[in-house]
BAMARMI-169974 format. One record per residue (C-alpha): residue in one letter; x, y, z. Coordinates in nm, 2 decimals. Example, Ala and Ser with C-alpha at 12.3 -4.5 7.8 and 13.67 -1.06 7.14 Angstrom:
<atoms>
(atom "A"; (1.23; -0.45; 0.78))
(atom "S"; (1.37; -0.11; 0.71))
</atoms>
This chain:
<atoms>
(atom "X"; (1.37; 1.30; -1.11))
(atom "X"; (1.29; 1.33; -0.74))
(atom "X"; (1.01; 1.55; -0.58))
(atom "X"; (1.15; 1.92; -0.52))
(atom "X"; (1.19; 1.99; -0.15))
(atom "X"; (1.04; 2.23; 0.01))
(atom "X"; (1.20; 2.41; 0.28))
(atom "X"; (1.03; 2.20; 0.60))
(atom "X"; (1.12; 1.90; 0.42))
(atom "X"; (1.47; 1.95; 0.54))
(atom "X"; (1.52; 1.85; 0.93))
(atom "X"; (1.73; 1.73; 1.19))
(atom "X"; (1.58; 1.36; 1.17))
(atom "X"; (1.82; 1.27; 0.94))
(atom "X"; (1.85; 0.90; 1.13))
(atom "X"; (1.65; 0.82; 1.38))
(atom "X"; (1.65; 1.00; 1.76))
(atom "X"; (1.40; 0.85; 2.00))
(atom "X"; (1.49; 0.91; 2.42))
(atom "X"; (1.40; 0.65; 2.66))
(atom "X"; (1.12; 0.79; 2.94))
(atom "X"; (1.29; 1.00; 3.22))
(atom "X"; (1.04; 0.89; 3.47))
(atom "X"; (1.14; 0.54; 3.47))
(atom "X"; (0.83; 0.42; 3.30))
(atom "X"; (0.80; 0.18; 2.98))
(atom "X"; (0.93; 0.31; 2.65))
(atom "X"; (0.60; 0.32; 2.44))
(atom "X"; (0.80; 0.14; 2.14))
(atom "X"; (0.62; 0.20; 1.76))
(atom "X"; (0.54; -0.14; 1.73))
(atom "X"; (0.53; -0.49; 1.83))
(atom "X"; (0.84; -0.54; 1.69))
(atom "X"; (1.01; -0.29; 1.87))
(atom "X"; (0.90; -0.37; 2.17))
(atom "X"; (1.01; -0.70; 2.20))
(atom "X"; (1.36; -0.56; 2.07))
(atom "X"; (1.35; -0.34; 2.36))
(atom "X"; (1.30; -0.62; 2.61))
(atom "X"; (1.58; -0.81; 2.43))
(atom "X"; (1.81; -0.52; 2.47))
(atom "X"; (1.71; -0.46; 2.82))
(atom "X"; (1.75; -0.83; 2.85))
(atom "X"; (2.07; -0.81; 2.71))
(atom "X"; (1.97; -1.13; 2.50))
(atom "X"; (2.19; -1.04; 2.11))
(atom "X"; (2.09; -1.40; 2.01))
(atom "X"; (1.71; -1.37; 2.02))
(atom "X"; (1.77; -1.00; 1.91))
(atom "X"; (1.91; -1.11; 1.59))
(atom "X"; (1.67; -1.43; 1.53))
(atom "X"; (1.34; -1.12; 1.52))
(atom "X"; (1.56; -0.97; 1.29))
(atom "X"; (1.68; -1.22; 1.06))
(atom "X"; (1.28; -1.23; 1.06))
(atom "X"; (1.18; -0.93; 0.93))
(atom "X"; (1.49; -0.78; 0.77))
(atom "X"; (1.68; -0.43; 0.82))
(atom "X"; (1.69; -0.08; 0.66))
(atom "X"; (2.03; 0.09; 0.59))
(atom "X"; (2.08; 0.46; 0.54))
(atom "X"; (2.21; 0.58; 0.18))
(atom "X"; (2.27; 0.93; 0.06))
(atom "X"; (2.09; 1.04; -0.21))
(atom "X"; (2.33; 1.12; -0.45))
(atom "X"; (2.45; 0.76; -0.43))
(atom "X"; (2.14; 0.59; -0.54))
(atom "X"; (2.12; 0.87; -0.84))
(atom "X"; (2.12; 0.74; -1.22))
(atom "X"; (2.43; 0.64; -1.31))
(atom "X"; (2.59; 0.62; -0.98))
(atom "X"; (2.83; 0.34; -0.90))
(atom "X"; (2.80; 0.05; -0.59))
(atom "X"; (2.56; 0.21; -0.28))
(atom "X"; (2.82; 0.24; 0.00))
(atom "X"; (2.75; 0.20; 0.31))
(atom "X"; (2.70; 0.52; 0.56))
(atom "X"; (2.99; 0.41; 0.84))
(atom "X"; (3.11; 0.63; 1.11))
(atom "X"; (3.46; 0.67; 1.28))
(atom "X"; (3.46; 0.59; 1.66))
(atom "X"; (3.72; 0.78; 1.88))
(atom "X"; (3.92; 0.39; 1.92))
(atom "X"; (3.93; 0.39; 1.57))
(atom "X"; (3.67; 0.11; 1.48))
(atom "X"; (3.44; 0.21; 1.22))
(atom "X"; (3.02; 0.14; 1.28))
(atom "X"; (2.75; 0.12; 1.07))
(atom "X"; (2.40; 0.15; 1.11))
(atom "X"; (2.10; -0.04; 1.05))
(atom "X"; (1.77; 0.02; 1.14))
(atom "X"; (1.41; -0.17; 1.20))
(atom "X"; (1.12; -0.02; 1.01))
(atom "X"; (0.88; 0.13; 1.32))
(atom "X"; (1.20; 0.36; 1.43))
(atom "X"; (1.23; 0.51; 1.03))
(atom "X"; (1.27; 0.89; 1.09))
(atom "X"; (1.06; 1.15; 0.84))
(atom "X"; (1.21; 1.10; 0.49))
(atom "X"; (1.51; 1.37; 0.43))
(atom "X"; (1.59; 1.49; 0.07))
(atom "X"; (1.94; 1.34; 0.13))
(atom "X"; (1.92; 1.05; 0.23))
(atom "X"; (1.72; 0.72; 0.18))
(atom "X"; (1.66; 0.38; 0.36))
(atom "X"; (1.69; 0.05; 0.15))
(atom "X"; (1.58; -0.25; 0.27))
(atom "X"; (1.84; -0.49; 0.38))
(atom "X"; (1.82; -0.90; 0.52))
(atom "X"; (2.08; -1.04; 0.77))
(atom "X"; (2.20; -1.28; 0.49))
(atom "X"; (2.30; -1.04; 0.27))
(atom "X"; (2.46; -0.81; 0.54))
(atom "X"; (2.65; -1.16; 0.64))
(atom "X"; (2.76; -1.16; 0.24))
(atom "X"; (2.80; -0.81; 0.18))
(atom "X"; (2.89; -0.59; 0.46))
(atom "X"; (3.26; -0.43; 0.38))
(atom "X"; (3.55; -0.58; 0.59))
(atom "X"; (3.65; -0.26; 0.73))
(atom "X"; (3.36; -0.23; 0.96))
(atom "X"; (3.41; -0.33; 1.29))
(atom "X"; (3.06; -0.31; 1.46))
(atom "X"; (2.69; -0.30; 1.34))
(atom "X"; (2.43; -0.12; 1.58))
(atom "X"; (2.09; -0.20; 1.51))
(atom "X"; (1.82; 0.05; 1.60))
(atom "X"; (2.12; 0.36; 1.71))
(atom "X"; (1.98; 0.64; 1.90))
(atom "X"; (1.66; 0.46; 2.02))
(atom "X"; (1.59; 0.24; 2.36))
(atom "X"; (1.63; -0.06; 2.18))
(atom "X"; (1.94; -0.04; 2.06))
(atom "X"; (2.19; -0.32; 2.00))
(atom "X"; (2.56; -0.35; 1.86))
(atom "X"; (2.68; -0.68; 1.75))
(atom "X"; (3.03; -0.76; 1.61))
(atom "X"; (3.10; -0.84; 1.22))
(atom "X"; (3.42; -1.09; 1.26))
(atom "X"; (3.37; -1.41; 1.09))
(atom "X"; (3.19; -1.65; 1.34))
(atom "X"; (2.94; -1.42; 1.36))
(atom "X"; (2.84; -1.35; 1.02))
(atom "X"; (2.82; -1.74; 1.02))
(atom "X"; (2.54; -1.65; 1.25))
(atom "X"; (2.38; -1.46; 1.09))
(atom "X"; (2.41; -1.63; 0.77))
(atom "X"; (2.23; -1.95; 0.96))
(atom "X"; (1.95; -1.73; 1.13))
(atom "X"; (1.86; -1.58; 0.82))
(atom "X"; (1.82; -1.90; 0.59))
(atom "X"; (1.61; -2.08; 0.96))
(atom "X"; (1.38; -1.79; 0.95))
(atom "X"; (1.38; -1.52; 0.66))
(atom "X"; (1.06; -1.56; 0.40))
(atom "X"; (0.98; -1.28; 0.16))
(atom "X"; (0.62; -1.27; 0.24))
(atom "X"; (0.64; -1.40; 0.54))
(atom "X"; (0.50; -1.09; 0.70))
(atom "X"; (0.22; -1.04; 0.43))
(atom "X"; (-0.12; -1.05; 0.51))
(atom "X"; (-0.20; -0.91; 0.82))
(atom "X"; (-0.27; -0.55; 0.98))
(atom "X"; (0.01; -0.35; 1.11))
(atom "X"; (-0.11; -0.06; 1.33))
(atom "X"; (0.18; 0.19; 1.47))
(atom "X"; (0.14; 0.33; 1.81))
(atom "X"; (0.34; 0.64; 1.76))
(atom "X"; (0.37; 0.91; 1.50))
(atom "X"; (0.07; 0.84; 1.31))
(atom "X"; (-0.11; 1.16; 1.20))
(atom "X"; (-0.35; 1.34; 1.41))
(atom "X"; (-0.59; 1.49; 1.17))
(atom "X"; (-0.94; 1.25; 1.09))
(atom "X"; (-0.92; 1.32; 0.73))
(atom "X"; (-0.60; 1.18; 0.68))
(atom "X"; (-0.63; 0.89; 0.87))
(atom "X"; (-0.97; 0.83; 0.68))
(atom "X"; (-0.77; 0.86; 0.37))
(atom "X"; (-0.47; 0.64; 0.50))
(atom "X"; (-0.74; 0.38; 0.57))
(atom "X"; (-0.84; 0.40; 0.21))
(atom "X"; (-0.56; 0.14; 0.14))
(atom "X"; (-0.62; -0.10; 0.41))
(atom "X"; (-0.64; -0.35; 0.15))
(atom "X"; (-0.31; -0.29; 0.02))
(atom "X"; (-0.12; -0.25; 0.37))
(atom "X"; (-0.28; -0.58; 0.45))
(atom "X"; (-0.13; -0.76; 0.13))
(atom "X"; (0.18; -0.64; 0.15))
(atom "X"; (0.19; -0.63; 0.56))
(atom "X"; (0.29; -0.23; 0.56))
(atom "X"; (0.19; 0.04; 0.84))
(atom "X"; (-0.16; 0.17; 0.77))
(atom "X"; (-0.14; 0.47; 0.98))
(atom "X"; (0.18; 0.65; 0.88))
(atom "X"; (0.29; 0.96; 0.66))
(atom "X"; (0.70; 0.88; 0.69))
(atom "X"; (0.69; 0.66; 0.41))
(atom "X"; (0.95; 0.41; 0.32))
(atom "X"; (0.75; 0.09; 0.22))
(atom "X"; (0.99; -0.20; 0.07))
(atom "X"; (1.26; 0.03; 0.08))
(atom "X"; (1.32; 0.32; -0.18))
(atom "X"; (1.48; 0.06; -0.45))
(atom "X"; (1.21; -0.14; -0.41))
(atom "X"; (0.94; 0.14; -0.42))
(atom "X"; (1.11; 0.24; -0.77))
(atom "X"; (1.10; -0.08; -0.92))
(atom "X"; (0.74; -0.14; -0.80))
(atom "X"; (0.60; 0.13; -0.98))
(atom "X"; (0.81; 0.05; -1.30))
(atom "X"; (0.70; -0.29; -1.26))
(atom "X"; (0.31; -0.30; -1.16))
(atom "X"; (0.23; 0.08; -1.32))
(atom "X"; (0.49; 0.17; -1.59))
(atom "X"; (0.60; 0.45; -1.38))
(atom "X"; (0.94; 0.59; -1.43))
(atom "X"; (0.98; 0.93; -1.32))
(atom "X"; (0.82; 1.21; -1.10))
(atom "X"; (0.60; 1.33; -1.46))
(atom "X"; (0.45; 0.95; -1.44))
(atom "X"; (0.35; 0.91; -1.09))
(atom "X"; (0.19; 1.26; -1.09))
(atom "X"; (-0.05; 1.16; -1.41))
(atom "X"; (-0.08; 0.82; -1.24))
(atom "X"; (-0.16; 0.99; -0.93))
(atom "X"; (-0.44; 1.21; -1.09))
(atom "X"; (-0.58; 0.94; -1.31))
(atom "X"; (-0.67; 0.72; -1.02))
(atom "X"; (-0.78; 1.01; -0.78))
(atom "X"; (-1.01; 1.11; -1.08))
(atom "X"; (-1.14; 0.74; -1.09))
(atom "X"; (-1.02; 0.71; -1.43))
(atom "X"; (-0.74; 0.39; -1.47))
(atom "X"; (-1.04; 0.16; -1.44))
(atom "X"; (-1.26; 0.09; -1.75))
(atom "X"; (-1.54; 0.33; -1.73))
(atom "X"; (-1.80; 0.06; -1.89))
(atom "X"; (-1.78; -0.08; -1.51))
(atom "X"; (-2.00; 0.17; -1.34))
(atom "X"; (-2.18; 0.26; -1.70))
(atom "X"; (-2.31; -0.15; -1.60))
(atom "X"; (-2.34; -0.07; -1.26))
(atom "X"; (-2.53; 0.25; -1.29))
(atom "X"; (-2.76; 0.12; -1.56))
(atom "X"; (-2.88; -0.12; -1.28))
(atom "X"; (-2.88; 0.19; -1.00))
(atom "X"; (-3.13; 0.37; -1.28))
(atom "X"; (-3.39; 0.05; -1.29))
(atom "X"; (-3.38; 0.01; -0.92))
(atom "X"; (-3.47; 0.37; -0.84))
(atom "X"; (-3.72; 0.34; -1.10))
(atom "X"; (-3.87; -0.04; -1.05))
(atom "X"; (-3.74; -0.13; -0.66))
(atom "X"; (-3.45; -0.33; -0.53))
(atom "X"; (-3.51; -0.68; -0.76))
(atom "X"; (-3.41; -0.61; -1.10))
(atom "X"; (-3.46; -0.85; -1.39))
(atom "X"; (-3.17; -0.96; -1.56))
(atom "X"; (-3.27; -0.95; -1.94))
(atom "X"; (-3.41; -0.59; -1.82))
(atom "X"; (-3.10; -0.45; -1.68))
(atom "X"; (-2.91; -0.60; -2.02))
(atom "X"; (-3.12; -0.46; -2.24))
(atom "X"; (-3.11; -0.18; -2.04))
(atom "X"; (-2.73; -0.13; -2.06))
(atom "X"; (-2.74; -0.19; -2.47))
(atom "X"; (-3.00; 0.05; -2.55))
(atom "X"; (-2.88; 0.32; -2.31))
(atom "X"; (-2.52; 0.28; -2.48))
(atom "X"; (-2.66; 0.28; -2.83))
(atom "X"; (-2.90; 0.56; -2.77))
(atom "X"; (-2.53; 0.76; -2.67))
(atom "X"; (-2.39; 0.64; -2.94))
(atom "X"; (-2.62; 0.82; -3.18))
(atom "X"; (-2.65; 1.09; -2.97))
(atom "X"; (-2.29; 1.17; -3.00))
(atom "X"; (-2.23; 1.09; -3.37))
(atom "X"; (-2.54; 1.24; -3.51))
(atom "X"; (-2.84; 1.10; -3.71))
(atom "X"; (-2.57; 0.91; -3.96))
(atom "X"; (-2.43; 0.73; -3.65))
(atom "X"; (-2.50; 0.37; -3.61))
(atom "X"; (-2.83; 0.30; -3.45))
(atom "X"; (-2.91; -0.08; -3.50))
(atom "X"; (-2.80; -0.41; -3.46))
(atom "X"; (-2.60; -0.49; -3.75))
(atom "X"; (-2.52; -0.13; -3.84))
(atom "X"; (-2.16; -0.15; -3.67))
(atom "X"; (-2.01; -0.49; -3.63))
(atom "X"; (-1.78; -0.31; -3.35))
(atom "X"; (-2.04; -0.16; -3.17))
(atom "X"; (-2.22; -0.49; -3.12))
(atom "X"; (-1.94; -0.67; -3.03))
(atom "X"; (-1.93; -0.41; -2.75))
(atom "X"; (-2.29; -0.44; -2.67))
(atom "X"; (-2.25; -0.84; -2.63))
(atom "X"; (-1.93; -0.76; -2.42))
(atom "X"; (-2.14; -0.52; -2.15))
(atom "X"; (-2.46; -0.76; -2.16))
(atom "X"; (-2.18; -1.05; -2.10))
(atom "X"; (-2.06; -0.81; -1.78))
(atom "X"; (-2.43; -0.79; -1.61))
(atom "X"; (-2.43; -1.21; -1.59))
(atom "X"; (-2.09; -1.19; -1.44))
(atom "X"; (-2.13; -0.91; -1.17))
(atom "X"; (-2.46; -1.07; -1.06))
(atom "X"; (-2.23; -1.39; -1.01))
(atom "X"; (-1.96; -1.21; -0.82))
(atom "X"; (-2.23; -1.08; -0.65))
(atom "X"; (-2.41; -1.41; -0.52))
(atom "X"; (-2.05; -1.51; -0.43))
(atom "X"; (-1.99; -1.20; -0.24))
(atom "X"; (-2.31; -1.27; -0.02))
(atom "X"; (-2.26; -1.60; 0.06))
(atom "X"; (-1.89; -1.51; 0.15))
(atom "X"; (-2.03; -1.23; 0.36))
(atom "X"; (-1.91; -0.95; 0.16))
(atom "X"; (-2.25; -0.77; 0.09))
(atom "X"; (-2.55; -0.85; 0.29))
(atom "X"; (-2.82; -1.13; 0.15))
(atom "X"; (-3.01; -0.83; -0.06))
(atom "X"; (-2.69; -0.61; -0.09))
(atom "X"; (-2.52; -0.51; -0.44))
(atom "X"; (-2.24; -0.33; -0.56))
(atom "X"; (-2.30; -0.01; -0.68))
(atom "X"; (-1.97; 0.12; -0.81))
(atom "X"; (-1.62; 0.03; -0.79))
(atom "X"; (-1.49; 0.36; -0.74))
(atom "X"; (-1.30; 0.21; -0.48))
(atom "X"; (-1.06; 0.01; -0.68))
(atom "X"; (-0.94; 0.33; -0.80))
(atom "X"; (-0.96; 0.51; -0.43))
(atom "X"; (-0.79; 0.26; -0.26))
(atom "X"; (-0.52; 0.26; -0.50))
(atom "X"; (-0.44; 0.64; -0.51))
(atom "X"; (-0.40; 0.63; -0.11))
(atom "X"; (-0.12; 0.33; -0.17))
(atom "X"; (-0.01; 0.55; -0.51))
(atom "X"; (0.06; 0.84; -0.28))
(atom "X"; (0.31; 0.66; -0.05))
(atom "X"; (0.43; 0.46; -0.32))
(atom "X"; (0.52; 0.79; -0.49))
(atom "X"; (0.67; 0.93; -0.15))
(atom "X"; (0.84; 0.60; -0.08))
(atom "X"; (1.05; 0.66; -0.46))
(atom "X"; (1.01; 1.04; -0.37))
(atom "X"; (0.86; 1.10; -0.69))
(atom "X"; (0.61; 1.30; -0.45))
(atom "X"; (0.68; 1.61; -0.19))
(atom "X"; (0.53; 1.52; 0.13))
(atom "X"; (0.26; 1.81; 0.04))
(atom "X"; (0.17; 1.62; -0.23))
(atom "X"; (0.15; 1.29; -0.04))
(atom "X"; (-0.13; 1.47; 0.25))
(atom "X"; (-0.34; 1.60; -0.10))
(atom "X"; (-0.31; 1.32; -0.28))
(atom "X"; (-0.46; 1.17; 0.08))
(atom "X"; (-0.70; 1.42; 0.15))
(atom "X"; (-0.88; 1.39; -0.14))
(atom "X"; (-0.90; 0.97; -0.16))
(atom "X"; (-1.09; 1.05; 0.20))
(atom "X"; (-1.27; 1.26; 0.04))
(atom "X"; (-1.36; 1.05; -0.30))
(atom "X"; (-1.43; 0.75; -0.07))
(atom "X"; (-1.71; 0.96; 0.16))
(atom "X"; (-1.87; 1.16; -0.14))
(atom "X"; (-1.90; 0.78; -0.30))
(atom "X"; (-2.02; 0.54; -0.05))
(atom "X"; (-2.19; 0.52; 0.32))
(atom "X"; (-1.95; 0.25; 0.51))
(atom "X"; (-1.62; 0.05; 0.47))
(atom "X"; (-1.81; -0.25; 0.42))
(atom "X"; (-1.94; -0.10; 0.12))
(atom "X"; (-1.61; 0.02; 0.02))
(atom "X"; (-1.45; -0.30; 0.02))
(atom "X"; (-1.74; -0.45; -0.14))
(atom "X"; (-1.68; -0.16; -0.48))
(atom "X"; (-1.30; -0.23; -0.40))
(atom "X"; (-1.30; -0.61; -0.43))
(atom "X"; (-1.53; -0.62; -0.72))
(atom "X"; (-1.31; -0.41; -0.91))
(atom "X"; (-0.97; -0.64; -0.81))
(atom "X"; (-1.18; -0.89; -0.94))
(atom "X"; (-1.32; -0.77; -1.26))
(atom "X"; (-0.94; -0.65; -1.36))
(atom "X"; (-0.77; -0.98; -1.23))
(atom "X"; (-0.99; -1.25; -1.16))
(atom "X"; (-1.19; -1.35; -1.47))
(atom "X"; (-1.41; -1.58; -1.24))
(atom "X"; (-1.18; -1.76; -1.14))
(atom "X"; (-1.24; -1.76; -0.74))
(atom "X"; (-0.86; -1.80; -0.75))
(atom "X"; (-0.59; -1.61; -0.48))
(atom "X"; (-0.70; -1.26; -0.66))
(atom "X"; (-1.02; -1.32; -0.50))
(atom "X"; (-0.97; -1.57; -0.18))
(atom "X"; (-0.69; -1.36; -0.07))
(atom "X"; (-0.91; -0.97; -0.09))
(atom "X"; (-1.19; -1.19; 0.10))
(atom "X"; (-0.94; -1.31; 0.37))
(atom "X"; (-0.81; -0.91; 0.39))
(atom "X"; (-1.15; -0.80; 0.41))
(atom "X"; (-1.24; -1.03; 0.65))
(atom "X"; (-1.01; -0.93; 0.94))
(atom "X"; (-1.02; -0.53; 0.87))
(atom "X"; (-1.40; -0.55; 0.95))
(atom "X"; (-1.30; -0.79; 1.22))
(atom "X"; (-0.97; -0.74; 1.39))
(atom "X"; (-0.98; -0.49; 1.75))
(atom "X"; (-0.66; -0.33; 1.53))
(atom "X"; (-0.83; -0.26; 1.20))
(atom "X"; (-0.83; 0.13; 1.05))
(atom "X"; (-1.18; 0.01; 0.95))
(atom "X"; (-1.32; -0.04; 1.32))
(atom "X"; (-1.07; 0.25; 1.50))
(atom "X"; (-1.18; 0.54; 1.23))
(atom "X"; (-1.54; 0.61; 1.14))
(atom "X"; (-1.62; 0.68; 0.77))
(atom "X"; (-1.84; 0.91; 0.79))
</atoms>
């Protein structure tokens, strides 16, 4: 079940309307992408047109109540030109209007436009409405075209991995662009917009099937407890930070270098001691008393050796300075609601009300939890790694260092254009 719409939810951006300046002066296009589309259509060069967008792929209008349970074959939207040839209407992903409760974008390549685009149409206009338009036949020869451009130059995650900063329509407040930023990570992994509230993501198929796939998420009920669950820091295992804040305790008590042996035995007699204190005098106390209890105990002591091994991995990588540590990996849950919220929006399991809360208060997790974004990423990566990475070293690890390398680097970064405090 979708999000209910409120009222403002319902405008005239049903496809995307953007004028050209009056003045005569550059169109200030949302993104690289579009600009280079717009000197191609100024240019009047369709070839080079459709090779950029056999690279990055195209989104298609579709009413809502044909991509409903149950519903038949998604037809494409087509209009009826006065001559009698019928259009339809694709779109690049910086020009995406707001998201309208009756209609959604799916994402689209050239090859399967050149397979699957009905007979009847007559012309394709990429981009309608906006100054970098483009209309392009659909007769045979130049499907063939468009067949060939796609296999030369279409790759699935061939625009993964790298920041994508739009130049227009990105929200004006600081809290939500703060919170936005929360999941640079993510935008960097899966190449999306980091700055934008019109969320369409991999398409709204795609969105679905990536929460039922990665989060068992279903329905509207599911993202919401999703949604709360990671805002409330509580999807990761809370024996993380219990490690983590055993060693916070010592160091606040003894200085900055804490023993090993100390901090385990530290971590085992703080959990036993809460053990008994919850179960009562009859509760097991000692080793030996509760064969699952120590099984746990040797688990958490087993966790100290490999955060302080992460850890001297992370400094020499240049994640954490030579005498920095982790302190909690709150943000593996933080950055994950901020992408949770658009994920929801993006399968409109969530209002856009609920995607600006949802946003808000990742911003405001992430600030009441840590002092920079280099600390952030720090909590954030140690927690991809603890879930995935089972020391390893492997892509879950290289590819998070490689992301967090260029958000505290790259002049376009969230993490160097916001401040976090």
């Amino acid at each position: 079940m979708h999000a209910p719409a409120a009222e403002d939810e319902y405008h005239d951006d049903v496809f995307p309307y953007v004028d050209a300046p009056d003045d005569g002066t550059p169109w200030q296009a949302p993104a690289d992408l579009e600009e280079h589309l717009y000197e191609l259509s100024e240019a009047d060069d369709g070839y080079t047109y459709l090779r950029a967008i056999a690279l990055t792929g195209l989104y298609r209008p579709v009413r809502v109540d044909d991509v409903e349970p149950g519903s038949a074959a998604r037809p494409v939207l087509t209009f009826d030109l006065p001559d009698g040839r019928r259009i339809a209407q694709m779109y690049t992903a910086g020009v995406l209007p707001r998201p309208h409760p009756e209609v959604v974008y799916e994402f689209v390549t050239l090859g399967t436009l050149a397979a699957e685009l009905p007979d009847d149409i007559d012309l394709l206009v990429v981009n309608a409405a906006t100054p970098c338009q483009q209309f392009f036949m659909t007769t045979d020869e130049e499907r063939a075209v468009w067949a060939d451009l796609h296999e030369d130059h279409f790759a699935g995650d061939g625009l993964h991995d790298r920041i994508d900063t739009r130049r227009t329509g990105a929200p004006r407040s600081p809290t939500l662009l703060h919170g936005l930023a929360c999941g640079a990570h993510l935008c960097f992994a899966n190449g999306d917009a980091w700055n934008t509230l019109d969320w369409h993501g991999a398409g709204y198929n795609s969105e679905v099937e990536r929460l039922e796939e990665w989060w068992g998420v279903h329905s509207r009920e599911e993202w919401l407890t999703t949604q709360e669950r990671l805002l409330s820091r509580e999807v990761s295992p809370w024996y993380w930070d219990f490690v983590l804040g055993a060693r916070t305790s010592l160091i606040e008590q003894f200085g900055p270098r804490v023993d090993p042996e100390l901090w385990r035995q530290c971590v085992e007699v703080t959990l036993r001691n809460r053990v008994f204190e919850s179960e009562g005098p009859d509760a097991p106390h000692k080793p030996g008393d509760d064969p699952d209890l120590d099984d746990f105990v040797a688990t958490l002591r087993g966790l100290v050796g490999k955060i302080i091994r992460y850890e001297s991995r992370f400094r020499a990588d240049g994640l954490l300075p030579p005498d920095g540590h982790v302190r909690t990996v709150a943000a593996w849950d933080i950055g994950r609601a901020s992408k949770m919220a658009r994920w929801g929006r993006g399968a409109r399991y969530a209002s856009h009300a609920e995607l600006e809360t949802a946003i808000e208060r990742a911003s405001g997790a992430a600030r009441a939890t840590y002092a920079s974004w280099e600390e952030f990423s720090a909590g954030y990566v140690l927690g991809r790694c603890l879930h995935f990475d089972e020391e390893q070293f492997g892509d879950w690890y290289t590819s998070v260092l490689r992301a967090h390398r260029e958000l505290v680097s790259d002049p376009d970064s969230p993490w160097l254009t916001v401040p976090f405090k």
